[in-house]
N, C-alpha and C positions, 0 to 999 in steps of 0.2 A: 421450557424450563421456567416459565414467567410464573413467580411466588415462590421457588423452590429454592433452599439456601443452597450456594453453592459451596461444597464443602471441597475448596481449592487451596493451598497454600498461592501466597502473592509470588509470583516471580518475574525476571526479568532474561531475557536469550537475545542474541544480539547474532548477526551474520554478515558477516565480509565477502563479496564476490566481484571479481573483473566482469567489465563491461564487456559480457558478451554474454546474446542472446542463449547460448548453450547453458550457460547456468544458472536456466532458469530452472531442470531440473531439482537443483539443491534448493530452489525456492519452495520448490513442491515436497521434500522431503523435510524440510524446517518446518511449513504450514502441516503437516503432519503431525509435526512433534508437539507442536502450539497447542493443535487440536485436545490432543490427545492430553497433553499437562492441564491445557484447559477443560477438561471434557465438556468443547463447545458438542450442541447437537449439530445432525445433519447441516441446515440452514446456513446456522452458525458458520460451520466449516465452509461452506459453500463461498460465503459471502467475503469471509476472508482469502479465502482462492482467491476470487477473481479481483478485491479490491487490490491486493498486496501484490497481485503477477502484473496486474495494468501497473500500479504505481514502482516497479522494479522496471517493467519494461520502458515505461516513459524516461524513469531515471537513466537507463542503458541509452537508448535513442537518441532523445531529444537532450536531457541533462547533460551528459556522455559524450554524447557523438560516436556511442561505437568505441569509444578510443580503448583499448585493452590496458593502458597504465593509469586508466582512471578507475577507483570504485567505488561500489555501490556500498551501503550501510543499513542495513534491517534491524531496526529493534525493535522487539514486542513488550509488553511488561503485563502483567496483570493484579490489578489490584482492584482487589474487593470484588464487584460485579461489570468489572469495565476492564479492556483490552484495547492497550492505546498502541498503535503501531505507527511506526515513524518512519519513511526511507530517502536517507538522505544522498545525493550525487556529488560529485567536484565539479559540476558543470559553471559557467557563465552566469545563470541563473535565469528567471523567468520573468514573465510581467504576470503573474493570474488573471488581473483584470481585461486582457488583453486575451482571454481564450471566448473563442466564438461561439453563439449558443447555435448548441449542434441541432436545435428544434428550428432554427430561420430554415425559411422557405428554400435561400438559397446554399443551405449547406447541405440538406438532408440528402443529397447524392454524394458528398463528399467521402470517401474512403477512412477517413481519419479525423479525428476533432471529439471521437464518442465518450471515450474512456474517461476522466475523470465526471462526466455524466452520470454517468453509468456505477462509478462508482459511490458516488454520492445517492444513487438511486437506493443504494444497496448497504450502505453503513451510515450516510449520514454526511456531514460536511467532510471536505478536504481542505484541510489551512496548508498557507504555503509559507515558510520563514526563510531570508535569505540566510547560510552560516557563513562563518570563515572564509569554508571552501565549497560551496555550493548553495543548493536550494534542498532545503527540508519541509517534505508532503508529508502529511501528518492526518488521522481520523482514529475516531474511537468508537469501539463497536462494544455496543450496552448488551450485556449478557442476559441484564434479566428480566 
């Protein structure tokens, strides 16, 4: 799509889900709908898959704890040629600087540690803001 104007109204979709791994389906049926308002291409859609199911997952997990009276917060918005996505937890909150780089020698057998990696491989930075009630992961995926 890179020079093609995108002939998108701006919007904004927002999704509430309990900490638990099961509803990650409804993540997958939102990122559908995203797609589709957004008429990102393939890629596009891909990349938001995977950024937005890691950052939902992280937030369930680690944010969370699992805990089912906590939730999770998805908002996507689109304005102009950019899709900013935000998923914020009620967790304790995090250190970011304190995530280990998953390329040392001594992690690359490690199980866990890839994801926000990985997604920054794939859209771009990930900021982390502490709120209220939690920590807000945040990235923006340049459409054009």
């Amino acid at each position: 799509m890179k020079g093609k104007v995108r002939n998108v109204q701006s919007f904004s979709k927002t999704l509430v889900i309990g900490s638990d791994l099961a509803n990650l389906s409804k993540v997958e049926q939102f990122i559908e709908e995203i797609s589709r308002k957004a008429k990102l291409d393939e890629d596009q859609e891909g990349n938001l898959a995977i950024g937005l199911t890691e950052l939902v997952n992280n937030a369930i997990l680690h944010g969370n704890q699992s805990d089912p009276s906590k939730k999770v917060t998805i908002e996507v918005t689109l304005h102009e040629n950019r899709l900013t996505v935000s998923v914020q937890d009620e967790g304790s909150g995090f250190d970011p600087e304190a995530l280990e780089d998953p390329l040392s020698p001594e992690n690359l057998l490690k199980e866990s540690g890839r994801g926000i990696f990985l997604v920054e491989q794939l859209v771009g930075p990930v900021t982390f803001s502490r709120r209220n009630h939690g920590t807000e992961a945040r990235f923006i995926l340049e459409l054009d």
